[in-house]
C-alpha positions in Angstrom: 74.0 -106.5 212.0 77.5 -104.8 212.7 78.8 -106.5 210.0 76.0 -104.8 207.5 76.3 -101.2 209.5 80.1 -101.2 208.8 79.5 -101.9 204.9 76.7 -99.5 204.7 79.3 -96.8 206.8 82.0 -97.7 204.1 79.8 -97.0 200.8 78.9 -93.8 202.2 81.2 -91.8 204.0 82.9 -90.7 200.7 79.3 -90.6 198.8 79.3 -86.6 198.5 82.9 -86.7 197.1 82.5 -89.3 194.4 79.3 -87.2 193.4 80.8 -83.9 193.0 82.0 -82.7 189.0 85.4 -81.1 189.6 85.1 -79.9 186.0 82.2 -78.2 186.9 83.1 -75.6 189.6 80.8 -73.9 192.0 82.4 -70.7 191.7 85.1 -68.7 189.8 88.1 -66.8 191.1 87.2 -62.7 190.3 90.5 -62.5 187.7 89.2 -65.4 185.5 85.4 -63.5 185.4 86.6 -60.0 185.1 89.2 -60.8 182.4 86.1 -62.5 180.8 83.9 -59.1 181.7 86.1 -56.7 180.0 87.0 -58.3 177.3 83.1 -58.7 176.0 81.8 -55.2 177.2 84.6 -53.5 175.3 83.9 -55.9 172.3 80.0 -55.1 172.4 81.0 -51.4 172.5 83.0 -51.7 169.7 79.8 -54.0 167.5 77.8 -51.4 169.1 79.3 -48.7 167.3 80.1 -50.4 164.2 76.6 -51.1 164.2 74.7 -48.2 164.9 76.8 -45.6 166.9 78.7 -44.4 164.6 75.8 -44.7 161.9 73.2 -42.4 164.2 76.0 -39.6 165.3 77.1 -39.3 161.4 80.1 -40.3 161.7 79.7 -42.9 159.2 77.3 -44.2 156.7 76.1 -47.0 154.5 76.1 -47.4 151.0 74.4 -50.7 150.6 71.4 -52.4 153.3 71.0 -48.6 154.1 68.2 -49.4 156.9 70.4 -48.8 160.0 71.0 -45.2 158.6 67.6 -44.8 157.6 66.5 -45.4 160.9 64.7 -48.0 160.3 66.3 -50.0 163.4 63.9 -52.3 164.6 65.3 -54.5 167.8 68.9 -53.5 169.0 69.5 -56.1 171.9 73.7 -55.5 171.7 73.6 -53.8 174.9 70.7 -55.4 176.9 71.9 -58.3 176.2 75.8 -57.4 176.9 74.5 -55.9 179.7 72.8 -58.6 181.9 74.6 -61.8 180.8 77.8 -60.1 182.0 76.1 -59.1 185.1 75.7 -62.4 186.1 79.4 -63.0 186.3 79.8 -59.4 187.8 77.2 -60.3 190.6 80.0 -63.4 191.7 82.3 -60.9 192.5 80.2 -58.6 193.8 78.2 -61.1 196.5 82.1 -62.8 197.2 83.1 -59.3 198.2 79.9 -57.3 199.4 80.9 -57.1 203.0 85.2 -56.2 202.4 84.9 -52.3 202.2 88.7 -53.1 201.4 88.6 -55.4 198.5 89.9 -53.6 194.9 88.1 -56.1 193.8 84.9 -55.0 194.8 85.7 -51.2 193.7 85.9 -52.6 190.5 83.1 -54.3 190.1 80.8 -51.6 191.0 82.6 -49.2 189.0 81.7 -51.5 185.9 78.3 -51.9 186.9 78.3 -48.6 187.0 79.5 -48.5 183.8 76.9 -51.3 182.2 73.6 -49.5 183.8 74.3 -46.0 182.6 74.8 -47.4 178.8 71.5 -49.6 179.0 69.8 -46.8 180.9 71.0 -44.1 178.3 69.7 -46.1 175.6 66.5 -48.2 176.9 65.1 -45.6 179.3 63.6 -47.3 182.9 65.2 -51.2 183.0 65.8 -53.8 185.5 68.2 -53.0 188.3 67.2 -53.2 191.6 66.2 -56.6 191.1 68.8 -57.4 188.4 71.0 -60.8 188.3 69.4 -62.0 191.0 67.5 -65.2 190.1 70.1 -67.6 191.7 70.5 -65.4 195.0 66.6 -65.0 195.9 64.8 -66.8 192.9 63.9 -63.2 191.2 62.8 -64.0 187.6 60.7 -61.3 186.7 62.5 -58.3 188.0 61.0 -54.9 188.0 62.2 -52.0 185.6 63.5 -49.2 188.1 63.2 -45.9 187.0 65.5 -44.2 185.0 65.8 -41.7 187.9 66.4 -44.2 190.5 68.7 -46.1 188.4 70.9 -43.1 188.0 70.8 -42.8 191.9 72.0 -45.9 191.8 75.0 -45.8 189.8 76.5 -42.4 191.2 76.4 -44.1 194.7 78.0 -47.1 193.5 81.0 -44.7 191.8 81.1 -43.1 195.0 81.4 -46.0 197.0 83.8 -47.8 194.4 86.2 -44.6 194.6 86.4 -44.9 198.5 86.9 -48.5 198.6 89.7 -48.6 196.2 91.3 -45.6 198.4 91.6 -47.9 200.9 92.7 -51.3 199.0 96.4 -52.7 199.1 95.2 -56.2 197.6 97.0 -57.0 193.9 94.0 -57.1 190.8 94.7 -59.9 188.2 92.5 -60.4 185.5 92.7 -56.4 184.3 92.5 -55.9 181.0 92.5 -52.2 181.1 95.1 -51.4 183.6 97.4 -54.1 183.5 96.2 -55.0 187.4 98.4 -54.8 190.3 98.5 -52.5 192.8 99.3 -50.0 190.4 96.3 -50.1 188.6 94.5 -49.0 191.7 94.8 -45.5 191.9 93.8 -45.6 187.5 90.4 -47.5 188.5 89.6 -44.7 190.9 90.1 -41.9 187.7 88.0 -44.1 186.1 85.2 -43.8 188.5 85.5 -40.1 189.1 85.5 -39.6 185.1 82.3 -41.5 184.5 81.0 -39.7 187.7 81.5 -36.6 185.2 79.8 -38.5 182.4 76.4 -39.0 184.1 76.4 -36.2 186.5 76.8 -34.0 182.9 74.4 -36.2 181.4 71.9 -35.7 184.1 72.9 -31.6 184.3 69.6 -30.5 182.4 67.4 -32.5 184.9 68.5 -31.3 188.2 71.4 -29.3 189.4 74.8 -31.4 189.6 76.7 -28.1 190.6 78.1 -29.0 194.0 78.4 -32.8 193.0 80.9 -31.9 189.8 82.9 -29.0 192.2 83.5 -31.7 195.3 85.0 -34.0 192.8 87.3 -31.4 190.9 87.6 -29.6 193.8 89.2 -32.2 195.6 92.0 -34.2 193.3 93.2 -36.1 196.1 89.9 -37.5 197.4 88.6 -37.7 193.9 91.1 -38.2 191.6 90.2 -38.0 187.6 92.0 -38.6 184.1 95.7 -37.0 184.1 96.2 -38.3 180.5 95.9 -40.7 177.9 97.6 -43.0 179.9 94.7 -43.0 182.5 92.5 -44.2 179.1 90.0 -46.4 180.5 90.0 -48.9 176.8 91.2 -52.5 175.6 94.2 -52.9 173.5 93.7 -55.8 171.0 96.6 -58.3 170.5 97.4 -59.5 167.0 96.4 -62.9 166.9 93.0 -64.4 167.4 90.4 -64.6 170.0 91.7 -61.0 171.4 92.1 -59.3 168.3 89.7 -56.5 166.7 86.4 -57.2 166.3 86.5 -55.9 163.2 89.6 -57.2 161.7 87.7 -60.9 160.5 84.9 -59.2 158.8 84.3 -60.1 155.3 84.8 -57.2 153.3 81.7 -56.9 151.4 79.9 -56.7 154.7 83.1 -54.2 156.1 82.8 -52.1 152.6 78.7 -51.6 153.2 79.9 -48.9 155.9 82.1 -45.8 154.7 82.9 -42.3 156.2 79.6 -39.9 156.3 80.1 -36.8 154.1 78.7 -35.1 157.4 82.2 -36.0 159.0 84.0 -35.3 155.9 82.4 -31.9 155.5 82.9 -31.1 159.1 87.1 -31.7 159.1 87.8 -30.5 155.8 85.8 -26.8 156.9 88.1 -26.3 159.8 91.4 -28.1 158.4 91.1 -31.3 160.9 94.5 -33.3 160.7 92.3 -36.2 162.2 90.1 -36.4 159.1 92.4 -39.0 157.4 92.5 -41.1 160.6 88.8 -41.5 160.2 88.5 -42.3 156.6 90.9 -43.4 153.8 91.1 -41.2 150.1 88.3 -42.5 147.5 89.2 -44.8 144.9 88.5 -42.4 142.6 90.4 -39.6 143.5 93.4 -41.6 144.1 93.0 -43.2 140.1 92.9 -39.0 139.3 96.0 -38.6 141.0 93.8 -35.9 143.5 93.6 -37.4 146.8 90.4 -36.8 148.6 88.5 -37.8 151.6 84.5 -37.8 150.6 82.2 -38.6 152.4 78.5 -40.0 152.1 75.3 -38.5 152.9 73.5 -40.3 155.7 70.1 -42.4 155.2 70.1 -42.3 151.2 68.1 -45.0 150.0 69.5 -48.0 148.5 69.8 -46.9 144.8 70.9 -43.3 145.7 74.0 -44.8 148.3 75.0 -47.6 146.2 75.9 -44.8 143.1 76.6 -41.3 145.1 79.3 -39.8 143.7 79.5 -42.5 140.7 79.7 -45.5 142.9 81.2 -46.9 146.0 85.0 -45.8 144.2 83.7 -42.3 144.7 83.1 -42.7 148.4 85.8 -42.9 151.4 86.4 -46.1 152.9 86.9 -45.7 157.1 90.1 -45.2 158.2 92.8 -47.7 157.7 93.2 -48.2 161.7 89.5 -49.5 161.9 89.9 -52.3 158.6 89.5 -55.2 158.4 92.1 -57.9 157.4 91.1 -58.2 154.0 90.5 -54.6 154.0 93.8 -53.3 152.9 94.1 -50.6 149.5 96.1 -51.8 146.4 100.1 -51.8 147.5 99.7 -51.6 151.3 99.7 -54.3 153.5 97.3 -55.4 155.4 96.1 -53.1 158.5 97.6 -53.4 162.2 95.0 -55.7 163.9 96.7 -54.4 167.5 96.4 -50.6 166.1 92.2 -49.7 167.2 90.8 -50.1 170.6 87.8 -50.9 172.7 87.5 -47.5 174.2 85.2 -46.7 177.4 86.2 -43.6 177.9 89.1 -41.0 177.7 90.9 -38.1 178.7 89.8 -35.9 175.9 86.0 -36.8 177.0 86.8 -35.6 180.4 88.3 -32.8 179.8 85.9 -31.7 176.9 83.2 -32.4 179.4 84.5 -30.2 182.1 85.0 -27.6 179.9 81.5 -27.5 179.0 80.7 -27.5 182.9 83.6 -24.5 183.6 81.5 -22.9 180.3 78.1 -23.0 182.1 79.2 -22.5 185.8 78.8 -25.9 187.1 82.0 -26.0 188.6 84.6 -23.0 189.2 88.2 -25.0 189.2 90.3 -23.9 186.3 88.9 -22.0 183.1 87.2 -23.9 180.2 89.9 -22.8 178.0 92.6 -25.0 179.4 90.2 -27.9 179.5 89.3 -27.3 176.5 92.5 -27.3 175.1 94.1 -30.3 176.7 90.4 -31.9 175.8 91.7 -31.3 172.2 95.6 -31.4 172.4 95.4 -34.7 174.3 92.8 -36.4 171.4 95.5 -35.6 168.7 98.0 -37.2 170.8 96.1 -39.8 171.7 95.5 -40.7 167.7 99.2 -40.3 167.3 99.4 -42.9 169.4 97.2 -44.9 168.2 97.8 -44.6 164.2 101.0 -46.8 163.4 102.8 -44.8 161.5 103.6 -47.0 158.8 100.3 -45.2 157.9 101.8 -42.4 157.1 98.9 -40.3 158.9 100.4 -37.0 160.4 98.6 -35.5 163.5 101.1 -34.1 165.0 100.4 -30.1 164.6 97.5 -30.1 167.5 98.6 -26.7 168.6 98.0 -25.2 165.2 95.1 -26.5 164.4 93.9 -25.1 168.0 94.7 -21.8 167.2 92.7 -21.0 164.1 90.0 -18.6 164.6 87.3 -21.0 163.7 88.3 -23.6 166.6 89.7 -21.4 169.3 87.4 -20.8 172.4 86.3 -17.5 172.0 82.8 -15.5 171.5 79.6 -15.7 172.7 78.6 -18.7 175.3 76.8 -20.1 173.1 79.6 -20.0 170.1 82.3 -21.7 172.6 80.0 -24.4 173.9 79.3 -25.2 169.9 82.7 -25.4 169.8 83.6 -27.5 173.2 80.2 -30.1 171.6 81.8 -30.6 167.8 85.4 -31.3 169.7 83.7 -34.0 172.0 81.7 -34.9 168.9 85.2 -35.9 167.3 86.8 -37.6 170.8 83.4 -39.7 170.9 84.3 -41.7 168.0 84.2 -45.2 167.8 82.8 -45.1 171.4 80.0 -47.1 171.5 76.6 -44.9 171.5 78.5 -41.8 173.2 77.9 -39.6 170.0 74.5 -40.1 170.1 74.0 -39.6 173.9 75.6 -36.7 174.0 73.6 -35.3 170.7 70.5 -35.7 172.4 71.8 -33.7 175.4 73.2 -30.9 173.7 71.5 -31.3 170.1 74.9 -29.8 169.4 76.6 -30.6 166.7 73.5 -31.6 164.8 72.4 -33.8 163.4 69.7 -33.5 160.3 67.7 -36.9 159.2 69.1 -38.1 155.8 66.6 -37.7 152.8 65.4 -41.2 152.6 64.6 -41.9 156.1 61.9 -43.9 157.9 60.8 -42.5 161.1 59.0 -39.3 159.7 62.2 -37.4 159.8 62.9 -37.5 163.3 66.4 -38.8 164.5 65.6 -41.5 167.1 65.9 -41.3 170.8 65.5 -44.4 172.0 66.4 -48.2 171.9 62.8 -50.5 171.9 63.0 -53.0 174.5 63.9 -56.5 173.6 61.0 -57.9 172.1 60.8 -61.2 173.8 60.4 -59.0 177.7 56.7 -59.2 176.1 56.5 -62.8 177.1 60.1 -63.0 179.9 58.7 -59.7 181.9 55.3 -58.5 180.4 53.9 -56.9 183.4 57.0 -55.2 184.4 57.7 -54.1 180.8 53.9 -53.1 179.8 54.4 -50.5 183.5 57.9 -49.1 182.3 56.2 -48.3 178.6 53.4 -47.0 180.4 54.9 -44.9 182.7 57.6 -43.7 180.2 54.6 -42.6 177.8 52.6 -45.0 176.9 54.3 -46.3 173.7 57.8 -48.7 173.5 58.8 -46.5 170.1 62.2 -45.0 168.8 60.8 -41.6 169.4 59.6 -41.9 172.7 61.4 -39.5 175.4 62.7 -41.1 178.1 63.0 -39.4 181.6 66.5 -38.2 180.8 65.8 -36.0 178.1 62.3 -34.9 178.3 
């Protein structure tokens, strides 16, 4: 009997260690799962754009398989789906670190919740948040759909918190694709959470008063530090070889040609002499064979016929700018484009600043005077593409300070006249930033922006994203309660809380 206890001791003492998968950890350091979390939000925001973004805020438009631009849009998951499979990872760090009020770490990942929640929220209406991520913590399958209210709540106490955490961390960030990590990248994390702190509280400035909540945070620099250039540029900078290059810059180039610049954008430059017009879209075709150089735009939501030969074909019509091409993309004698040139932008200095001159404009906050945010809103963007624009490109936007003081772009008249202005200048910095164009239309319904002739929603610009349509079978309840209570129908034109 000893003998057979001692063999049965032997074959198990070791049993749980044989039985364990080393190649299949329990859990990830934060640097591996927020270079992973970066990476695809800034990639989704750049699809996102490509997609529909840019398409909706006329910036650009199609002239073949026109029905994005005719509204006809049907499901757009992009960001749901962006959104809550990189929660997941974002909830690992989050539960590792929920109880270090210390840990850059956690500031972090709040800050890009934070960042997640507003775009779904902004674009879905009332969604899952509360209960979010949390099937492997508590077994929460069917979360509910907070309120678009609460979820906003939400987000400005978790920027609040993030800024005070990472005023007290000291620990090193790996894994930080924005800010090159360190300890260094602390204090540019914490601009980052006071900017987008501006972002919502402006977007949430015709629902309730954000007055005191903008002043305490440009009132107080030290304790709430914002953008102080385009260095503080919260964005990804592609590398030139593949898997972290530009989305883009593998398209196929029929699919890459179906999208060119909008003639709304090309109207809008060329009327006030914009430098940045040829960083957005490249001569025609045409105009270059005539030996007359000319960006031209397209009008938005033409129907297939009408797009495919405005202006006597796609050689009539601008391609988008050489900086956004793909690789195969290139014009006859230059080479291909610079696949490290673009970037997966969140957010800027030229959105913050443009934003806070719009709040100095309509008394929300009494620092400074919206003149001088207006201009470094608009000085900074032309640096900023400067930067950006290799200048093999031979794409001059260098004469910022001229182009700010013609009489049709300098901040003067009427209230009304200089907030038009402040909303066509974020218009332009908005670019290529995900659905920001389109969120901030619907705020301001400055600049406009009028239904193309051949659209399909009863010329009406849509408001909304529908909800993914299999949360009719994942989440029915909980997604039948937020229709319901967000007016009865899950449509494009349905107003959420936000902007009713």
């Amino acid at each position: 009997m000893t003998l057979t206890a001692f063999f049965l001791s032997s074959c198990t003492k070791d049993f749980s260690e044989v039985n364990t998968d080393r190649n299949v950890p329990t859990s990830v350091p934060a640097d591996l799962l927020l270079s992973g979390i970066l990476k695809n939000v800034a990639n989704e925001n750049v699809s996102i754009a490509w997609g529909i973004g840019n398409l909706v805020a006329q910036y650009n438009a199609k002239i073949q398989f026109v029905n994005e631009d005719r509204y006809l849009w049907n499901e757009q998951n992009g960001i749901w789906n962006a959104t809550y499979g990189n929660y997941r990872n974002l909830q690992n760090i989050l539960k590792t670190y929920e109880n270090d009020q210390t840990n850059a770490y956690h500031g972090v990942a709040l800050i890009l919740k934070s960042y997640m929640f507003d775009r779904l929220t902004a674009a879905y209406g009332d969604a899952p948040y509360s209960e979010a991520g949390r099937a492997k913590i508590d077994g929460t399958y069917t979360p509910k759909y907070d309120s678009q209210e609460a979820i906003y709540n939400g987000i400005l106490a978790d920027l609040k918190k993030a800024n005070e955490i990472l005023s007290k961390s000291t620990n090193a960030i790996a894994g930080d694709l924005l800010y090159n990590g360190g300890t260094a990248a602390i204090i540019k994390w914490r601009r980052f959470a006071n900017a987008l702190r501006v972002r919502i509280l402006m977007r949430l400035s015709q629902k309730r008063s954000v007055a005191a909540e903008l002043q305490a945070i440009v009132g107080d620099p030290s304790g709430n530090p914002l953008f102080t250039s385009n260095g503080d540029n919260a964005e990804l900078r592609y590398l030139a070889l593949s898997p972290n290059q530009w989305p883009l810059y593998d398209a196929r180039v029929g699919s890459f040609d179906e999208i060119r610049l909008s003639k709304t954008m090309s109207d809008r430059l060329s009327a006030v002499n914009d430098p940045r017009l040829p960083v957005f879209g490249r001569p025609s075709q045409k105009s270059i064979a005539a030996g007359t150089p000319k960006v031209e735009g397209i009008p938005n939501g033409l129907g297939d016929v009408q797009a495919l030969n405005f202006n006597g074909g796609p050689q009539g019509v601008s391609r988008v700018g050489y900086t956004f091409a793909c690789l195969v993309c290139n014009d006859a004698g230059q080479p291909a484009p610079d696949p490290t040139a673009p970037r997966g932008i969140l957010m800027t200095y030229a959105q913050q600043q443009l934003l806070l001159a719009e709040a100095r404009e309509r008394g929300l906050i009494t620092t400074s005077d919206a003149a001088s945010y207006y201009s470094s809103g608009v000085l900074s963007n032309f640096e900023y593409w400067k930067m950006v624009v290799p200048s093999s490109y031979g794409i001059d936007v260098t004469n910022g300070a001229a182009y700010l003081a013609q009489a049709s772009v300098a901040l003067t008249g009427t209230t009304a006249q200089k907030l038009e202005r402040i909303h066509f200048q974020k218009w332009v910095a908005n670019y290529f930033t995900g659905m920001e164009g389109w969120f901030e239309w619907r705020r301001t319904g400055s600049p406009a922006i009028i239904p193309g002739a051949n659209n399909l929603n009863n010329n009406q610009v849509p408001v909304r994203f529908i909800y993914p349509v299999i949360e009719q079978s994942l989440n029915g309840d909980n997604r039948k309660e937020a229709v319901t209570r967000q007016g009865g129908t899950d449509d494009l034109n349905t107003k959420m809380w936000l902007i009713k």
